[in-house]
C-alpha positions as CSV (number, residue, x, y, z in Angstrom):
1,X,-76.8,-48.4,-5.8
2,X,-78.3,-46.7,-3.1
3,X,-76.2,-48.6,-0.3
4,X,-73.6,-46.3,-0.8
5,X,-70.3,-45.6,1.2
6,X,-72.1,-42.7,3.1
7,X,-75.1,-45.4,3.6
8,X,-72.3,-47.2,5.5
9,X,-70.8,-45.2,7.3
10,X,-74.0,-44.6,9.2
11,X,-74.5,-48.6,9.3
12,X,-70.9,-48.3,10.8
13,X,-72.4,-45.9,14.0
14,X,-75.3,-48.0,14.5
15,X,-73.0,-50.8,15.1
16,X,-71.0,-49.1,17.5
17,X,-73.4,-47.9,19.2
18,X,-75.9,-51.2,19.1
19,X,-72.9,-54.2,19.6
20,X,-69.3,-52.6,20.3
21,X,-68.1,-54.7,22.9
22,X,-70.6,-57.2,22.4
23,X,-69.2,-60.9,22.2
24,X,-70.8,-63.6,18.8
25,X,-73.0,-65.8,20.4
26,X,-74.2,-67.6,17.5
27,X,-73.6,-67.6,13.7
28,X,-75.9,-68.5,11.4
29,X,-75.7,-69.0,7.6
30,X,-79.2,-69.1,6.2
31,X,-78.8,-69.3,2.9
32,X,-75.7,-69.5,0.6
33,X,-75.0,-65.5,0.3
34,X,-76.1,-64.4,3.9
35,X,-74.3,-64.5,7.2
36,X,-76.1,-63.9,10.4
37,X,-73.9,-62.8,14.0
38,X,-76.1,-62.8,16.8
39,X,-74.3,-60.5,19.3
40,X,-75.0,-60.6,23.2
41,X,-73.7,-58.1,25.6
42,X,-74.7,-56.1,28.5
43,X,-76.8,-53.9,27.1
44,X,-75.8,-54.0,23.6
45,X,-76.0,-56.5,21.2
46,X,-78.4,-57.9,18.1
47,X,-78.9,-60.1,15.3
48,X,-76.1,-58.7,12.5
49,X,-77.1,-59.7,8.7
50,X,-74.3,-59.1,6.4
51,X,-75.8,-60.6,3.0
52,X,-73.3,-60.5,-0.7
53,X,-77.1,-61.0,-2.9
54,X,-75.9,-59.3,-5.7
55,X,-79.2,-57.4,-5.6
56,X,-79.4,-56.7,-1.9
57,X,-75.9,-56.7,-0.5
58,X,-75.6,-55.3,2.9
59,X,-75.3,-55.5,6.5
60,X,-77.4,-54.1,9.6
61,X,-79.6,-55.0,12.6
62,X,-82.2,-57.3,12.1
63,X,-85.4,-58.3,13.8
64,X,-86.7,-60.7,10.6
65,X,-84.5,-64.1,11.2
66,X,-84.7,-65.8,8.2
67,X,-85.3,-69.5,8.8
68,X,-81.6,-71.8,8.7
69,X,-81.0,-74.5,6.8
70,X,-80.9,-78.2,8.8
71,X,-76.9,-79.0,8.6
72,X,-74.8,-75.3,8.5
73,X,-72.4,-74.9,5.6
74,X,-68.8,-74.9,5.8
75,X,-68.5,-71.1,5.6
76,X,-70.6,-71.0,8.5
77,X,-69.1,-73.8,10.6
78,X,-65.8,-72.1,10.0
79,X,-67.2,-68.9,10.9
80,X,-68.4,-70.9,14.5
81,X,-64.9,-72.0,15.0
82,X,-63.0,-68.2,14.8
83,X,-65.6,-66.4,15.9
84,X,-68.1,-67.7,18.4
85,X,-67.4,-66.0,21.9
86,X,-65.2,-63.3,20.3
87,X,-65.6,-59.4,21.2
88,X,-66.4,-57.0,18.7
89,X,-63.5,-54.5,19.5
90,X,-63.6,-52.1,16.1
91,X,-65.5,-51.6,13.1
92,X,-63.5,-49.8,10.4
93,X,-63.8,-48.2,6.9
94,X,-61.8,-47.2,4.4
95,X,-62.6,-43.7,3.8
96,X,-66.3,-43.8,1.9
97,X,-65.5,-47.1,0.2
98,X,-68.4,-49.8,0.9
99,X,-66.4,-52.0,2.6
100,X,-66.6,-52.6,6.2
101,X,-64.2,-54.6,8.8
102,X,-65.3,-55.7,12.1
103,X,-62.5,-57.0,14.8
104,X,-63.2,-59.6,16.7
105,X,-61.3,-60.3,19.9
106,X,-61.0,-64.4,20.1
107,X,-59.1,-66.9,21.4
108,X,-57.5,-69.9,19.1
109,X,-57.1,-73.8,19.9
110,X,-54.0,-72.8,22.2
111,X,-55.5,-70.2,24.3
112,X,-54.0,-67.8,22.6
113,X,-55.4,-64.1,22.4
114,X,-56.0,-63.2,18.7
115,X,-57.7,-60.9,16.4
116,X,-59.7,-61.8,13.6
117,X,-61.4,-59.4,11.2
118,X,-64.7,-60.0,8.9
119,X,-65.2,-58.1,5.9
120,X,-68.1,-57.1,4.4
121,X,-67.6,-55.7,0.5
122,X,-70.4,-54.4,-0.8
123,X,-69.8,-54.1,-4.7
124,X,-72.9,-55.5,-6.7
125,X,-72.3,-58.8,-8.0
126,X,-68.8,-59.0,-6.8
127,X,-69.8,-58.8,-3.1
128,X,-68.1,-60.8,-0.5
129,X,-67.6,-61.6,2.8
130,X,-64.2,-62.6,3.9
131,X,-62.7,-64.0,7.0
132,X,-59.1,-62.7,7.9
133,X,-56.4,-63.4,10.5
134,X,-54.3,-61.4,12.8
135,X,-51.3,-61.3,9.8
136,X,-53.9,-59.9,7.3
137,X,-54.5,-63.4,5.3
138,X,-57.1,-64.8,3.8
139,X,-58.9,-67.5,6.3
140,X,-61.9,-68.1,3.9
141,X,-64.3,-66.2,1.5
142,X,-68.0,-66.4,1.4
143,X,-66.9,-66.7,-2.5
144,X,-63.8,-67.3,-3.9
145,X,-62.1,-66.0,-6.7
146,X,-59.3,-67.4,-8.1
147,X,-57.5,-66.9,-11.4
148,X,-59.8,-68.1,-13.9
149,X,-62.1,-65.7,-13.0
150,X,-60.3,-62.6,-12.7
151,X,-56.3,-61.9,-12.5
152,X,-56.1,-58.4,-11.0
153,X,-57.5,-59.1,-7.6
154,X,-57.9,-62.7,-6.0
155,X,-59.6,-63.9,-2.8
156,X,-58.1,-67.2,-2.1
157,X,-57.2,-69.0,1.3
158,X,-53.4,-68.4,2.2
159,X,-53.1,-65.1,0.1
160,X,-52.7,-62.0,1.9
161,X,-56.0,-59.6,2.1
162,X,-55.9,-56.5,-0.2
163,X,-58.8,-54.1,-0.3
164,X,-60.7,-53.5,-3.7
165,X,-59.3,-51.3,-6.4
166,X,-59.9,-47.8,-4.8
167,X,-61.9,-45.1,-7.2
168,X,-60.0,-42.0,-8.0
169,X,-62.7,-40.2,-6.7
170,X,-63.0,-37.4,-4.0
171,X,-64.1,-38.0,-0.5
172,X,-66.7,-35.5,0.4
173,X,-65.7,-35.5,4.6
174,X,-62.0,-35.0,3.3
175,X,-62.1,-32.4,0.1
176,X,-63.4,-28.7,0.2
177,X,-66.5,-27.7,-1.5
178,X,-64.4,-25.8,-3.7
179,X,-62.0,-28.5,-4.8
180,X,-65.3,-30.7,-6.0
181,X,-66.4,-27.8,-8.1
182,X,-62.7,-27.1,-9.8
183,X,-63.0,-31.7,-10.5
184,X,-66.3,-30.5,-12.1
185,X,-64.6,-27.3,-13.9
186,X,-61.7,-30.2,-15.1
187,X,-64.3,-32.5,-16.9
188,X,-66.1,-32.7,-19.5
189,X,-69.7,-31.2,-20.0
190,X,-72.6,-33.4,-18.4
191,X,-75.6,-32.9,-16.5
192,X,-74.8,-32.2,-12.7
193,X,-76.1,-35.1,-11.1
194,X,-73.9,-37.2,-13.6
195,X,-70.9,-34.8,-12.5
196,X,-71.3,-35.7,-8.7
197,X,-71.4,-39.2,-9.2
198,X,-68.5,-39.5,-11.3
199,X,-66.4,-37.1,-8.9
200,X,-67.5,-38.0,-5.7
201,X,-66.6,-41.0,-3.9
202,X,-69.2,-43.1,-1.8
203,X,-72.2,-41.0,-3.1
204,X,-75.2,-43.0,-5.0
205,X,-76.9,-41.4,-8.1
206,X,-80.5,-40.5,-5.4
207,X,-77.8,-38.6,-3.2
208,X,-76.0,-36.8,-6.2
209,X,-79.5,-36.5,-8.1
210,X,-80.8,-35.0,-4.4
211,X,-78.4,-32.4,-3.8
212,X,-78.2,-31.6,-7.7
213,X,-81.8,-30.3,-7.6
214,X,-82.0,-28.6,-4.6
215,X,-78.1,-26.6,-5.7
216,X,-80.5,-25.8,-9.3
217,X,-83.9,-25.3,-7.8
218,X,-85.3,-28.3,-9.9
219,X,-83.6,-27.4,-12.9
220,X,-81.3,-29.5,-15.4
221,X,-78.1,-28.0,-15.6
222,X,-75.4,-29.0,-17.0
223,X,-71.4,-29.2,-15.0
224,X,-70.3,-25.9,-17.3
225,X,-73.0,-23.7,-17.4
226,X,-73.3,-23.8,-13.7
227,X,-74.4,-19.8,-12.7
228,X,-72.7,-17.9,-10.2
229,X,-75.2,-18.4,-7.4
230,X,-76.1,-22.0,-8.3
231,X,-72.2,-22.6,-7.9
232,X,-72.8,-20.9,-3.7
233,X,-75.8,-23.1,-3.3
234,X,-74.2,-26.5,-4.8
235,X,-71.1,-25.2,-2.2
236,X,-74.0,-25.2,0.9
237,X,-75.9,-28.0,-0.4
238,X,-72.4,-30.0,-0.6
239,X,-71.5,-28.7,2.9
240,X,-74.9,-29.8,4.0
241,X,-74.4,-33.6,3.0
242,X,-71.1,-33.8,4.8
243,X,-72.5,-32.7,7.7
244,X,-75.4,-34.9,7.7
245,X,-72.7,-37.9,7.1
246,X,-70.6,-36.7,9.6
247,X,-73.3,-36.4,12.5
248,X,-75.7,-39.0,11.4
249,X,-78.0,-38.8,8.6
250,X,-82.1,-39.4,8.2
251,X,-83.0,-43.0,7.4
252,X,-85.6,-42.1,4.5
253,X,-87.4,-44.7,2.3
254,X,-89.1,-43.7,-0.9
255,X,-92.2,-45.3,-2.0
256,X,-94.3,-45.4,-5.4
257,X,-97.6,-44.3,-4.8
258,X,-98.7,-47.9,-4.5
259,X,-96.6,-48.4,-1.8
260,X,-93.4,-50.4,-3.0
261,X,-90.4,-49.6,-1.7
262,X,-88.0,-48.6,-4.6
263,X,-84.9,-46.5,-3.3
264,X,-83.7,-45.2,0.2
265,X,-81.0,-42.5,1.2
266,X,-79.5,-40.7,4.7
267,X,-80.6,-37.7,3.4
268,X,-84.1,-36.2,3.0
269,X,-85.3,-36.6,-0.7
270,X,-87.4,-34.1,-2.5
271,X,-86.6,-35.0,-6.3
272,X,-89.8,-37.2,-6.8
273,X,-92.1,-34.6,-6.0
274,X,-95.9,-35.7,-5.8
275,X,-94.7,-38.9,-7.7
276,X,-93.3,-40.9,-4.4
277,X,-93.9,-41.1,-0.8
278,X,-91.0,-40.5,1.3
279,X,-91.4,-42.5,5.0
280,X,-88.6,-41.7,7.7
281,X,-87.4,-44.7,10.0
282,X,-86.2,-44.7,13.7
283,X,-83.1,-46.2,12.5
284,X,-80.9,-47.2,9.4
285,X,-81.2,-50.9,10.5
286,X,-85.2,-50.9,10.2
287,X,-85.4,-49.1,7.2
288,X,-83.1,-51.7,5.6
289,X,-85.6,-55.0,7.0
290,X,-88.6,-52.9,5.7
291,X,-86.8,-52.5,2.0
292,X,-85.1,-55.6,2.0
293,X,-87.1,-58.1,4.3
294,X,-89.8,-59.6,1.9
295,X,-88.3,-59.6,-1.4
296,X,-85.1,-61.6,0.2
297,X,-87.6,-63.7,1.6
298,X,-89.2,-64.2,-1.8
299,X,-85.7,-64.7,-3.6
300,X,-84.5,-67.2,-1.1
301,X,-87.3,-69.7,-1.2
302,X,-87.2,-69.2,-5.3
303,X,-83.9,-70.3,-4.9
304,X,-84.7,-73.0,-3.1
305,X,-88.1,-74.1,-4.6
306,X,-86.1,-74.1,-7.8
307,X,-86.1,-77.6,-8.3
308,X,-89.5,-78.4,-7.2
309,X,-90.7,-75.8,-9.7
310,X,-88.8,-77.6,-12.4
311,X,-90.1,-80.6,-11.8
312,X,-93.6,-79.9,-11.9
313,X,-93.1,-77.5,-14.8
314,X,-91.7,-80.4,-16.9
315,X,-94.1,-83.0,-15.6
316,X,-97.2,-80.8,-17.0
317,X,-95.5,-79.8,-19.8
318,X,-95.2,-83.4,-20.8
319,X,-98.9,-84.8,-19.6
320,X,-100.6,-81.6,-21.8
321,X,-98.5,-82.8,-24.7
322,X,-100.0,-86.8,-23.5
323,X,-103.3,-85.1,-23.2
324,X,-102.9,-83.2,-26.9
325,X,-102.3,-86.5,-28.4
326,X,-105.0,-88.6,-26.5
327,X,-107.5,-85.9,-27.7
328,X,-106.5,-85.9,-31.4
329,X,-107.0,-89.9,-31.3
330,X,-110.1,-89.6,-29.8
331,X,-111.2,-87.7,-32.7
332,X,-110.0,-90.1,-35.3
333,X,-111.9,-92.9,-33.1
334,X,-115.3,-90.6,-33.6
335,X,-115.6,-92.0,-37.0
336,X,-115.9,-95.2,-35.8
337,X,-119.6,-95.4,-36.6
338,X,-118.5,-95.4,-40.5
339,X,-116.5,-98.8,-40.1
340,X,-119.5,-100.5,-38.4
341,X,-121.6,-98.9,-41.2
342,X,-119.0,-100.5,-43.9
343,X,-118.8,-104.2,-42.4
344,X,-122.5,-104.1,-41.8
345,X,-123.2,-103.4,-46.0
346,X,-120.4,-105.7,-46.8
347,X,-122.2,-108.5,-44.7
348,X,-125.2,-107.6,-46.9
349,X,-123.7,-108.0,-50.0
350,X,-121.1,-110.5,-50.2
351,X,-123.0,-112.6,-52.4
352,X,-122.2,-109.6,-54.8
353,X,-118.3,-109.6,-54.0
354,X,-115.6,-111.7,-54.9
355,X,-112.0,-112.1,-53.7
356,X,-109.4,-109.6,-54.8
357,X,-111.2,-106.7,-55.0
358,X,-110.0,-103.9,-54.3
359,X,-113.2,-101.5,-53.5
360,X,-116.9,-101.7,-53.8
361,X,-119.6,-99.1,-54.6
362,X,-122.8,-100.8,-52.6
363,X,-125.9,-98.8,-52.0
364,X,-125.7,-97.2,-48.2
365,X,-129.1,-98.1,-47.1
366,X,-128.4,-96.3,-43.8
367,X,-128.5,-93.3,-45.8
368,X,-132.1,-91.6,-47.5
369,X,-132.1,-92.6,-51.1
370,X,-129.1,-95.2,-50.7
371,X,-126.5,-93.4,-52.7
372,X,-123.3,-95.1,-53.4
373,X,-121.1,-95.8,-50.6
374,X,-117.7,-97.1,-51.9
375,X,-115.7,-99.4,-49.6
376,X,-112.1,-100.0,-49.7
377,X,-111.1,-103.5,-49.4
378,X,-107.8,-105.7,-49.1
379,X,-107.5,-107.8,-52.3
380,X,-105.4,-110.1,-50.0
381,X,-108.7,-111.4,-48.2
382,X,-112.4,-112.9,-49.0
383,X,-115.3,-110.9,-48.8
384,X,-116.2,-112.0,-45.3
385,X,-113.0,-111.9,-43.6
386,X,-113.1,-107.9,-44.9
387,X,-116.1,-107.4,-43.3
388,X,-115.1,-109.0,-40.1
389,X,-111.7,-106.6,-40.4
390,X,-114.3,-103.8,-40.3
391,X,-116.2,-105.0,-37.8
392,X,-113.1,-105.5,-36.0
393,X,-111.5,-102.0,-36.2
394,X,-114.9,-101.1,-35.0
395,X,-114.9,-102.9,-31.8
396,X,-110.9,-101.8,-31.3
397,X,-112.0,-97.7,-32.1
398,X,-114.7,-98.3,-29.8
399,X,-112.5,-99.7,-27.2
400,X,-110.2,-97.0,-27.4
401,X,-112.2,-94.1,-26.7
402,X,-113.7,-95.5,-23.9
403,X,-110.5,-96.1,-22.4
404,X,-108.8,-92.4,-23.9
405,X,-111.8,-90.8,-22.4
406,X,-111.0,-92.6,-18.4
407,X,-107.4,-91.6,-19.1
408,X,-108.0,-87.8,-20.4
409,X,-110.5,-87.4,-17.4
410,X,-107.3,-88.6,-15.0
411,X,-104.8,-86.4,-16.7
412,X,-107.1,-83.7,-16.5
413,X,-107.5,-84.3,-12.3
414,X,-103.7,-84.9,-12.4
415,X,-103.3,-81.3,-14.3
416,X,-105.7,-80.1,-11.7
417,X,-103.6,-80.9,-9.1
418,X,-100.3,-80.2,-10.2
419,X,-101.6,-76.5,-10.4
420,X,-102.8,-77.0,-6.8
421,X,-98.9,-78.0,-5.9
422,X,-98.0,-74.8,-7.8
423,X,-99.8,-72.7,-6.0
424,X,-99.0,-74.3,-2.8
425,X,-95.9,-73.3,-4.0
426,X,-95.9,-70.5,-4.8
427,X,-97.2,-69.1,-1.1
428,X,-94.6,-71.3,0.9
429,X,-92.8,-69.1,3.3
430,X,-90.3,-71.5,4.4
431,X,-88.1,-74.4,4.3
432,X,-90.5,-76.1,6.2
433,X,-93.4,-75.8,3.8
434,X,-91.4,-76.5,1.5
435,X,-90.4,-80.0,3.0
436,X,-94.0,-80.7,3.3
437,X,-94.1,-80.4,-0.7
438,X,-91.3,-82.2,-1.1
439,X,-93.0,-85.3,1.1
440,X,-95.9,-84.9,-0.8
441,X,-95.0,-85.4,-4.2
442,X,-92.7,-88.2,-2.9
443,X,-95.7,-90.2,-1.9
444,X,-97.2,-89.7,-4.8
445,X,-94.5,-90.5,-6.9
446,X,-93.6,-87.5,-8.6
447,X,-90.1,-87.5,-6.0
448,X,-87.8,-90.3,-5.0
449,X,-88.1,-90.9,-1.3
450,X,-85.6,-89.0,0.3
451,X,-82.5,-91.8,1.8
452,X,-81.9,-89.3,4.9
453,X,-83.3,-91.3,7.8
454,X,-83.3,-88.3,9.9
455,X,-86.3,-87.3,11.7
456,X,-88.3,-85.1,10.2
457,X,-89.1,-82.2,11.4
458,X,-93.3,-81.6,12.8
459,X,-95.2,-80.5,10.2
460,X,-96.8,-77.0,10.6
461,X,-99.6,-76.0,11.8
462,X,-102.8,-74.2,9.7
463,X,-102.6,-70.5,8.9
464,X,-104.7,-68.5,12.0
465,X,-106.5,-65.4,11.3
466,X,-109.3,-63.2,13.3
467,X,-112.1,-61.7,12.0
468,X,-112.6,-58.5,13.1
469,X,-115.9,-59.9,15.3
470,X,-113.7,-62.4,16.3
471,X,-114.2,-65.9,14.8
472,X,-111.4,-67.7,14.5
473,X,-110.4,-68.5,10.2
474,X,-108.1,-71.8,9.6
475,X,-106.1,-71.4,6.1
476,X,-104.4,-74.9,5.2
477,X,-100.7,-73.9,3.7
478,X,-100.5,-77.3,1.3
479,X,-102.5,-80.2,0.0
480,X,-101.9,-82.5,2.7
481,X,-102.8,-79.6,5.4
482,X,-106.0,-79.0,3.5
483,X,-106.9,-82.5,3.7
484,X,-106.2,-82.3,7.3
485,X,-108.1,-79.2,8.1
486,X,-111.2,-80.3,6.3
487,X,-111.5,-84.0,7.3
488,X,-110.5,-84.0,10.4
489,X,-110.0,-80.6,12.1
490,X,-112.9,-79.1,11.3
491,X,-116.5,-79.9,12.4
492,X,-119.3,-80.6,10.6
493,X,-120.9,-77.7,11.1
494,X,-118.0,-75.2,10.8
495,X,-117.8,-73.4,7.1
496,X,-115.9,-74.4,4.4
497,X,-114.4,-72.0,2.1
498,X,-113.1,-72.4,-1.2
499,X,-112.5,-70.2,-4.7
500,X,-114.4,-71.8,-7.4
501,X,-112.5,-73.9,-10.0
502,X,-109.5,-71.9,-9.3
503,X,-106.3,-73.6,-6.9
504,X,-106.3,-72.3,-3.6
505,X,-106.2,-73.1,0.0
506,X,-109.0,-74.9,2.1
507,X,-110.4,-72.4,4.2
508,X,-112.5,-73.4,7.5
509,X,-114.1,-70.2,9.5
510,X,-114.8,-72.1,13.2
511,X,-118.6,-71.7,14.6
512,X,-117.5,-72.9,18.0
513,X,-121.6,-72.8,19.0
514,X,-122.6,-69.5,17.0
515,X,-123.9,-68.2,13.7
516,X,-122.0,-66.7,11.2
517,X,-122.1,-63.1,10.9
518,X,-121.9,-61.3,7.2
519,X,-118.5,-59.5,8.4
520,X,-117.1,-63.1,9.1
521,X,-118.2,-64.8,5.7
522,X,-117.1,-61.9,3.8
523,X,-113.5,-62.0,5.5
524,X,-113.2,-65.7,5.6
525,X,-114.5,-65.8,2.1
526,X,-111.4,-62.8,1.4
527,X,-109.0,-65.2,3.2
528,X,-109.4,-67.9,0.8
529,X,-109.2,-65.8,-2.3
530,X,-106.1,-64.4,-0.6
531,X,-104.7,-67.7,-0.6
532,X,-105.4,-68.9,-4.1
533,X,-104.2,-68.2,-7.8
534,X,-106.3,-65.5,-7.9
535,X,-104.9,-63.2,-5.2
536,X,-104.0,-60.5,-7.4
537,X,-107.6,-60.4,-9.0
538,X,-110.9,-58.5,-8.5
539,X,-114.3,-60.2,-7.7
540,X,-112.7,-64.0,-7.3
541,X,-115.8,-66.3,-6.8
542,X,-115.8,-68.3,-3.5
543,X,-118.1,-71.2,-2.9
544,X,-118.7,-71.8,1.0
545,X,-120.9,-74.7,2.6
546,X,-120.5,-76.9,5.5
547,X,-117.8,-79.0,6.2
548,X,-120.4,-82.0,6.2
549,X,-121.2,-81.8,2.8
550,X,-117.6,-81.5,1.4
551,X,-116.2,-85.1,0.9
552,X,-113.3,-86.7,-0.7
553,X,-114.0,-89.1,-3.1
554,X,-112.1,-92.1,-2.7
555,X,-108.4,-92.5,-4.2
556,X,-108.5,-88.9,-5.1
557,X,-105.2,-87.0,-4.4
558,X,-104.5,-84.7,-2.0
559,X,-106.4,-81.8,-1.3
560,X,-108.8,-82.8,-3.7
561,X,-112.6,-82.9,-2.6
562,X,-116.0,-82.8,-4.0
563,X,-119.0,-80.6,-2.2
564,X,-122.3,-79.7,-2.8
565,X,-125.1,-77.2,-0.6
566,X,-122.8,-74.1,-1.4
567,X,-123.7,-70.5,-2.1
568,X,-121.1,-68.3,-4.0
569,X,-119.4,-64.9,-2.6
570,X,-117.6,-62.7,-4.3
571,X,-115.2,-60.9,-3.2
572,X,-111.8,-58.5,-3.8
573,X,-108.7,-60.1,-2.0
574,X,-106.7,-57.4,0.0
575,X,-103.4,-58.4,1.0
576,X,-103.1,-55.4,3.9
577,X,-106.9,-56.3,5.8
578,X,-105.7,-60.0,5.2
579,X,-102.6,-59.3,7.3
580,X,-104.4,-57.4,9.5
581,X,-106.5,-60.3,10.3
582,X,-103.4,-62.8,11.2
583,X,-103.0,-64.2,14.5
584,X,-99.3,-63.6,15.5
């Protein structure tokens, strides 16, 4: 991983620098695997994340606060309890392990002065953060582990702290240059980069890949064939990265060429070539919220979305299997003219037909040249009373696809706006969109009403953007909003924006006394396909009108409108001019 030991040890001096001395004057715990220390001091201080993700374990500075949950966990209360006005007094590492403890300077129930130490381990999926007293025991643990899950090291309450199995690997600040190459010498043959890793402790494979390259010139070269000079230039290259951990490294993010973050390091990287972008940061801290900030973001409200997305995946799943079924009767009932057909030559003949027969061939005079028609009939009943059965099946076929084609039409609007829930969905940024949804689908019945009678919090407010000849653009973030935003925000004469047949947000650029300009419409227009299913497309089709010809038909759910007057735009969504445009 590319938070390696090294990685951390320049964490470690930002720290010092940023918050030793600095007293907890808050602790947050927004989501189950991420701890959040807001430090105050004069002069010093921050907002600390330590997260255990087992994708994105770490801990640094941040300036993106992710949004808490409404009652704090346990973890977090206890946290509250040991640590809230304590001092950070020293942060410590084990050599180039990734494990970091930070002292705390607090004082328990009976005045007394202790010490309590927070540990940060970060190992992958086995990352922790642990709470531990003065006597080097175990408080509590972000996650436990106990015995059933592993019986060579456990992280219990009451059991004394131990550190995680150390690596028999070589400490680059500690061992000569030379002594690396003779643990190279003592292995077996592998690629150099490969070597490193497995030698050297604290180093990730971009580091060991880095200095592997730049020892070879570019070249693959294997741990035994290693030349005389490449051997002096791995020995400089080797000194170099010591150095560079010693006296503070180069916070470096590399890019793909579209722009997505996909590997950092405290080093300068070169390996990629013209393949990646390399960007270099003011600080460790803010290159770790640029890598990490969004896609936590995304994985947190996944996490806790989860259920919502369940529920409305299984409730479509099972109306399109409803809908499958209604269709395939309303087929059979298309054939309905054929029984009216049958009773209607039975009535004509039943001087012809006698009880207990069990078909009759009669001449179809609804047909050129009346061919035969043969009729099935129950031997059980007269004449008559079969033609009345047929005449009776008629009227019920008849009946029911009237009434299948009413309830496909409402499954269909009820598909419709399931997928608008989806994408509402989808795009919710935080807890408190996400309670909007949750109301929404209570009241219409998709959710039990929650029992919590506390207050709920206010709902938010419509997305704000700027055009860049400054209209003002309203993007509604759910149903409800968009019902809100178009019915009663907006004025009649302000534009309403919306991508056809396609689930999206209710977009209203404001005319506050003026006519729209081309460079509005086309960035309003952009806004709305930004916000919809087809963000990721080219040439989405939005219909715009005025607000006074959009109208909601009555009983129709939320966010659900009818409109007519409209032209059609097309246009590209582009997620970095739609950013641009937010009002902050």
């Amino acid at each position: 991983m590319a938070f390696d030991g090294a990685f951390l040890s320049q964490i470690k001096k930002e720290i010092e620098q940023q918050a030793l001395g600095a007293k907890v004057d808050k602790v947050h715990q927004p989501s189950r695997e991420e701890i959040v220390l807001v430090l105050r001091g004069k002069g010093t201080g921050g907002k600390l994340m330590l997260s255990a993700r087992a994708n994105s374990p770490r801990i640094h500075f941040t300036a993106v606060l992710p949004e808490n949950p409404p009652a704090p966990p346990m973890f977090c209360m206890l946290l509250r309890k040991r640590l809230t006005s304590g001092k950070l007094t020293a942060i410590r590492q084990p050599g180039l392990e990734r494990v970091l403890l930070l002292d705390f300077a607090c004082i328990n129930e009976l005045g007394e002065a202790v010490t309590n130490t927070l540990a940060i381990e970060i190992m992958g999926r086995y990352s922790n953060i642990i709470l531990i007293d003065e006597q080097g025991t175990i408080v509590d643990a972000l996650r436990r582990v106990n015995a059933e899950m592993t019986s060579e090291r456990l992280v219990l309450p009451g059991m004394a702290y131990q550190l995680p199995p150390a690596q028999n690997k070589k400490n680059i600040l500690e061992t000569s240059p030379q002594e690396i190459l003779s643990g190279l010498d003592s292995m077996k043959n592998m690629p150099l980069a490969k070597g490193l890793l497995a030698v050297l402790q604290g180093l990730s494979p971009i580091v060991c890949r880095e200095i592997a390259q730049q020892a070879c010139r570019g070249q693959d070269v294997m741990t035994q064939e290693l030349s005389p000079e490449q051997r002096e230039r791995l020995v400089f290259f080797l000194r170099r990265a010591a150095g560079m951990i010693e006296d503070g490294g180069q916070p470096v993010m590399v890019s793909d060429l579209n722009g997505r973050p996909f590997d950092f390091s405290f080093l300068p990287i070169s390996q990629y070539g013209t393949g990646a972008v390399t960007s270099v940061f003011p600080s460790f801290s803010e290159l770790l919220d640029a890598f990490y900030a969004r896609r936590d973001q995304l994985e947190r409200m996944r996490t806790k979305s989860h259920d919502l997305l369940q529920l409305l995946a299984n409730t479509t799943d099972k109306l399109s299997r409803k809908v499958n079924a209604q269709r395939e009767e309303l087929a059979r009932c298309a054939k309905r003219e054929e029984l009216r057909v049958c009773a209607d030559l039975l009535n004509a003949n039943l001087y012809r037909l006698e009880k207990g027969m069990p078909f009759a061939d009669l001449e179809d005079f609804y047909q050129e040249g009346s061919p035969l028609r043969r009729i099935r009939l129950d031997p059980a009943l007269s004449p008559s009373q079969n033609a009345q059965k047929y005449y009776k099946d008629y009227r019920r076929a008849q009946t029911a696809e009237r009434m299948l084609t009413q309830q496909i039409e409402q499954a269909g609007a009820e598909l419709a706006y399931l997928d608008t829930v989806f994408d509402a969905l989808s795009r919710a940024e935080s807890e408190r969109e996400l309670g909007e949804i949750r109301q929404e689908l209570a009241e219409q019945g998709y959710l039990r009403r929650s029992g919590d009678k506390r207050r709920l919090p206010a709902a938010l407010g419509p997305l704000q953007f700027t055009t860049t000849d400054g209209f003002t653009v309203l993007v509604g973030r759910n149903n409800r909003q968009n019902d809100q935003l178009t019915l009663r925000t907006a004025g009649n004469n302000d534009i309403w924006f919306h991508t056809k047949n396609i689930p999206g947000s209710h977009t209203i650029l404001l005319m506050q006394n003026r006519q729209p300009t081309d460079t509005a419409l086309h960035e309003a227009a952009m806004l709305a396909a930004f916000h919809s299913k087809a963000a990721d497309s080219a040439q989405v089709p939005v219909d715009w009108t005025q607000v006074r010809y959009v109208h909601k038909p009555q009983g129709a759910k939320p966010g659900m409108v009818i409109y007519d007057h409209y032209q059609t735009i097309y246009v590209t969504p582009d997620e970095e001019i739609c950013r641009k445009l937010k009002k902050i």
